[in-house]
DRENDO-1510 file (C-alpha; in Angstrom, 1 decimal, always signed):
<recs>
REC; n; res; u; v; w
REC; 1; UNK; +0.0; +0.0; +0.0 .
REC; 2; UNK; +1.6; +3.6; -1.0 .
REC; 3; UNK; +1.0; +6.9; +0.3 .
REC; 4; UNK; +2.0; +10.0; -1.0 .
REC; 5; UNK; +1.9; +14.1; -0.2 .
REC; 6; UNK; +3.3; +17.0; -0.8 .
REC; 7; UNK; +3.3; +19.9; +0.9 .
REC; 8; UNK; +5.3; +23.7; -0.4 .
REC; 9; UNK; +7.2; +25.1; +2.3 .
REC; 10; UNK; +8.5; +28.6; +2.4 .
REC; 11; UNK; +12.0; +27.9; +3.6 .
REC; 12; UNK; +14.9; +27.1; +1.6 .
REC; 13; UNK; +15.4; +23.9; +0.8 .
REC; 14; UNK; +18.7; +23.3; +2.4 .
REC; 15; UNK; +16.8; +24.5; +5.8 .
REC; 16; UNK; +13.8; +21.6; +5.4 .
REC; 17; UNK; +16.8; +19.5; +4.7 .
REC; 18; UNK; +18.6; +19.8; +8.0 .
REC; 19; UNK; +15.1; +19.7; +9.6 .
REC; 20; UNK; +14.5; +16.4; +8.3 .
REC; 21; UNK; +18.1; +15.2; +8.7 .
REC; 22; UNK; +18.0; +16.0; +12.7 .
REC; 23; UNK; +17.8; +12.6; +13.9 .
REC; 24; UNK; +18.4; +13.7; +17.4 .
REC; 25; UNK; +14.9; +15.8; +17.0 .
REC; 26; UNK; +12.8; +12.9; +16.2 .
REC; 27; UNK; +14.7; +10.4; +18.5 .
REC; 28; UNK; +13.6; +12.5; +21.4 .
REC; 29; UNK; +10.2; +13.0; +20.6 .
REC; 30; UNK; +9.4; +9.7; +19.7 .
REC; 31; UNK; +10.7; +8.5; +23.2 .
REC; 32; UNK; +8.6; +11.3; +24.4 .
REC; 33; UNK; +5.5; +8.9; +22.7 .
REC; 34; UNK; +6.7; +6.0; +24.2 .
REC; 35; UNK; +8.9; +4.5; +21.5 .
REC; 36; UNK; +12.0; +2.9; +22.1 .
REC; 37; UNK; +14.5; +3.7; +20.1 .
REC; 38; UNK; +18.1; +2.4; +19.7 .
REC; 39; UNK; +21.1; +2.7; +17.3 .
REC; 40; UNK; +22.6; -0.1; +15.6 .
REC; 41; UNK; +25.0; +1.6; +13.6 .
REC; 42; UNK; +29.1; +3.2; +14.2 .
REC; 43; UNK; +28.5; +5.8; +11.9 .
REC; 44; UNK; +29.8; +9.4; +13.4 .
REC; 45; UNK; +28.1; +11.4; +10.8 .
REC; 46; UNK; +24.8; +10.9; +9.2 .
REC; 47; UNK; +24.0; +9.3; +6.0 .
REC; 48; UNK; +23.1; +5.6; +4.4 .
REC; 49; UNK; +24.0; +3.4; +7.0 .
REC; 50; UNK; +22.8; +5.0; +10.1 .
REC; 51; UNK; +19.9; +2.3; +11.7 .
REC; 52; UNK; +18.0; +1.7; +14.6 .
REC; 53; UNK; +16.2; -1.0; +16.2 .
REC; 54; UNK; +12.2; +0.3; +17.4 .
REC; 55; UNK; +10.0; -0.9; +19.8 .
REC; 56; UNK; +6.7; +0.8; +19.9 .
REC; 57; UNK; +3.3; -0.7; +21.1 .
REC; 58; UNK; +0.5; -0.9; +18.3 .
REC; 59; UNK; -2.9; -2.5; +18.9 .
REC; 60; UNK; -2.0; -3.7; +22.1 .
REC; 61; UNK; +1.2; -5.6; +21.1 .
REC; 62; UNK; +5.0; -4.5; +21.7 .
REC; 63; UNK; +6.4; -4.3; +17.3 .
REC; 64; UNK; +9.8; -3.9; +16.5 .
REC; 65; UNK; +11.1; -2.9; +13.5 .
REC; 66; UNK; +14.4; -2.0; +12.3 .
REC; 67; UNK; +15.5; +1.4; +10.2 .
REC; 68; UNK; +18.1; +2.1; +8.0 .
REC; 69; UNK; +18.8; +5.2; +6.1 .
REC; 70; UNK; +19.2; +3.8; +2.2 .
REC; 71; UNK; +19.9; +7.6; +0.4 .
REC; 72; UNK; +20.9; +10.4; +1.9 .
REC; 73; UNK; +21.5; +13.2; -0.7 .
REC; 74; UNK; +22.2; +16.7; +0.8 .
REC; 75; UNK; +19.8; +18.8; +0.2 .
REC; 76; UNK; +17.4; +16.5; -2.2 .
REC; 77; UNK; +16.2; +13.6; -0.8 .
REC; 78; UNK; +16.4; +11.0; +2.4 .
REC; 79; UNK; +15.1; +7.7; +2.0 .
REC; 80; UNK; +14.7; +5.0; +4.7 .
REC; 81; UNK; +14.1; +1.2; +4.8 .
REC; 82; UNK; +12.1; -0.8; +7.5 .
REC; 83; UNK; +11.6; -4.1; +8.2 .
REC; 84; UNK; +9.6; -6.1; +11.0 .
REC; 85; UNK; +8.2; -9.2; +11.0 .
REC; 86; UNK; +5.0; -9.2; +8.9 .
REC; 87; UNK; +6.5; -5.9; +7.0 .
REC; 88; UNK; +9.4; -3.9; +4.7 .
REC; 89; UNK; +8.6; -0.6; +4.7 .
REC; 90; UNK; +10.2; +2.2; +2.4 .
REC; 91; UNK; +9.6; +6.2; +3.8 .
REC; 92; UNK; +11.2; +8.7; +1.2 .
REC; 93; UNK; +11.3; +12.4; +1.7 .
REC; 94; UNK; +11.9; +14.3; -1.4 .
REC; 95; UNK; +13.2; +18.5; -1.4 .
REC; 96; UNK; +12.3; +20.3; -4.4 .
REC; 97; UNK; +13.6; +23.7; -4.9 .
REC; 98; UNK; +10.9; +25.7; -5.8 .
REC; 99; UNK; +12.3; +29.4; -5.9 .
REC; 100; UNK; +14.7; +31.1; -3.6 .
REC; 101; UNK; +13.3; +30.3; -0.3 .
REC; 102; UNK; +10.4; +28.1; -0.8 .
REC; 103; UNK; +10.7; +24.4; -1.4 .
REC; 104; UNK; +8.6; +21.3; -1.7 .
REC; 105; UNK; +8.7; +18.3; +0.1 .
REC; 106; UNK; +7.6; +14.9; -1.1 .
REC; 107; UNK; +6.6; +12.3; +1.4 .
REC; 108; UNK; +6.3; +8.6; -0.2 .
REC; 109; UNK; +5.5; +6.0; +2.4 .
REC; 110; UNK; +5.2; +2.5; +0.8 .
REC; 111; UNK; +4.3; -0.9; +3.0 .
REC; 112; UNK; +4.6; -4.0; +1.4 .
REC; 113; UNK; +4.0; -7.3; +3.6 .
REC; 114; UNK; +6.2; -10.1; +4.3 .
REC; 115; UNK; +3.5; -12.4; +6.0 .
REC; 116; UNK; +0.3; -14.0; +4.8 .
REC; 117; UNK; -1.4; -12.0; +8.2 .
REC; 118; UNK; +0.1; -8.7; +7.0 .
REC; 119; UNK; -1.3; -9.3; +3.5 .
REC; 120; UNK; -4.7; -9.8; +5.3 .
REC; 121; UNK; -4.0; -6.8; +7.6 .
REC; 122; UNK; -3.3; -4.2; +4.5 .
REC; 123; UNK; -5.9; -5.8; +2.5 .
REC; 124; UNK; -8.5; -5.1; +5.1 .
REC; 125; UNK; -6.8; -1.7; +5.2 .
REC; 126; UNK; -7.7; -0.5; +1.8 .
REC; 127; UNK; -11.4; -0.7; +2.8 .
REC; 128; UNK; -10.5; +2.6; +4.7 .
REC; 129; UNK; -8.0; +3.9; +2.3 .
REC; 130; UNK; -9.6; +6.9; +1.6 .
REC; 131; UNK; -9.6; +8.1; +5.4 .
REC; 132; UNK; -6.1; +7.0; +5.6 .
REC; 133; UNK; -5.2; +8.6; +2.9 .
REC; 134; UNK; -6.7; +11.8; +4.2 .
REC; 135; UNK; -4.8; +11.4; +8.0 .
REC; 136; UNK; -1.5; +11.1; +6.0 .
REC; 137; UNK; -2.1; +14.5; +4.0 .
REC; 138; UNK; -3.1; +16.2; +7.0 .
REC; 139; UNK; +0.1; +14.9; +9.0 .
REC; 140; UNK; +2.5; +15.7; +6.0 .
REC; 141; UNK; +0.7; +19.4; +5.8 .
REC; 142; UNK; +1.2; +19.6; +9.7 .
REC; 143; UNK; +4.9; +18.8; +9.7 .
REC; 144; UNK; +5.2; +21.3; +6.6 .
REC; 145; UNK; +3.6; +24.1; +9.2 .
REC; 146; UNK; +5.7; +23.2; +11.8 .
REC; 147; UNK; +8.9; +23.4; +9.5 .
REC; 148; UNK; +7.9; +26.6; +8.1 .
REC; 149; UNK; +7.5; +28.1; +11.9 .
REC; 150; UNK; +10.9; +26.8; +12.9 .
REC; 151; UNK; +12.2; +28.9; +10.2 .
REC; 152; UNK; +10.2; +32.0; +10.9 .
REC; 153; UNK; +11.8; +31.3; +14.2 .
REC; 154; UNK; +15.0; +31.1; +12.6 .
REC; 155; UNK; +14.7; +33.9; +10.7 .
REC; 156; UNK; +13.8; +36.3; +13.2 .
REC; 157; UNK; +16.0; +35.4; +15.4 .
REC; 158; UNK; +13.2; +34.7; +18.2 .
REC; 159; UNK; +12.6; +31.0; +20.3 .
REC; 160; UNK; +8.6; +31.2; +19.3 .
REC; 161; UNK; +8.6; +32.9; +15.9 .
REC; 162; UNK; +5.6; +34.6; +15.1 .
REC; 163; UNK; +4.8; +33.1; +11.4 .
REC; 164; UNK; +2.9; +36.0; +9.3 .
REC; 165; UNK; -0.4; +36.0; +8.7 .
REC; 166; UNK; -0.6; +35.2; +4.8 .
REC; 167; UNK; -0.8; +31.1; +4.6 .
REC; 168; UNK; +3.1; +30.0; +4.8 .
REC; 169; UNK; +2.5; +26.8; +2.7 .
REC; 170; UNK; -0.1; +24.8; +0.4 .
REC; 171; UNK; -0.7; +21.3; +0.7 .
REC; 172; UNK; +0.0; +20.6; -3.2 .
REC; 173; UNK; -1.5; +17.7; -4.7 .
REC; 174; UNK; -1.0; +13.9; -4.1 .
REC; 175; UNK; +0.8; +11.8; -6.4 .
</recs>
């Protein structure tokens, strides 16, 4: 099953790269939600290679699931593989540059099972496709928000950053 969004952010594109590059960033706010996190690899700098083994609790049950970033192209694209038992998963975040200081920012997540329960699992998932489809637009377009804040943080130079009023970004279309 694939997903897909855009969302046009007005920051550079090098900015939403580093954004999405912080691994430190999501690694504390995914323990903040209750995941356990843990890295696998040596790697003292980030780029393919870097991995981590996750715990998190879904439907009741403790999943793990291990990460590995597969392309890391500074400031284009960062694409990640997943694997857990009844899953491979691939998440790719695509940077477009759009003009000087606005970019656009693919998100492609695509879930392919490994097991004959997770081909029952995401077949009985694309009964509700639509209103999945509509929760991962509305998270892509929320992450776009927040990125464009943290750079209307950054650009002013204050800790909140007071964005303008004018809409900072535009969900664009799925495809």
């Amino acid at each position: 099953m694939k997903f897909s969004s855009r969302v046009d952010i007005a920051a550079p594109a090098e900015f939403v790269f580093d954004q999405i590059a912080d691994f430190a960033s999501f690694e504390h706010a995914a323990r903040r939600r209750g995941v356990s996190l843990r890295r696998i690899d040596a790697l003292a700098v980030p780029g393919p290679g870097m991995s981590w083994e996750v715990g998190f609790h879904f439907r009741g049950r403790l999943r793990q699931l291990t990460a590995e970033i597969i392309r890391f192209e500074r400031p284009a694209a960062i694409d990640y593989s997943g694997k857990s038992h009844g899953f491979e998963l691939l998440l790719s975040l695509q940077i477009t540059v759009l003009a000087p200081g606005r970019s656009r920012l693919h998100v492609i997540l695509d879930a392919r099972p490994r097991t004959l329960g997770a081909r029952l699992l995401l077949q009985s998932a694309k009964l509700g496709r639509s209103r999945l489809e509509r929760s991962f637009e509305e998270r892509v377009a929320t992450f776009g928000a927040a990125l464009y804040t943290r750079f209307a943080a950054a650009r002013s130079g204050t800790r909140d950053g007071v964005a303008p009023q004018a809409q900072p970004w535009r969900r664009g279309s799925a495809g």
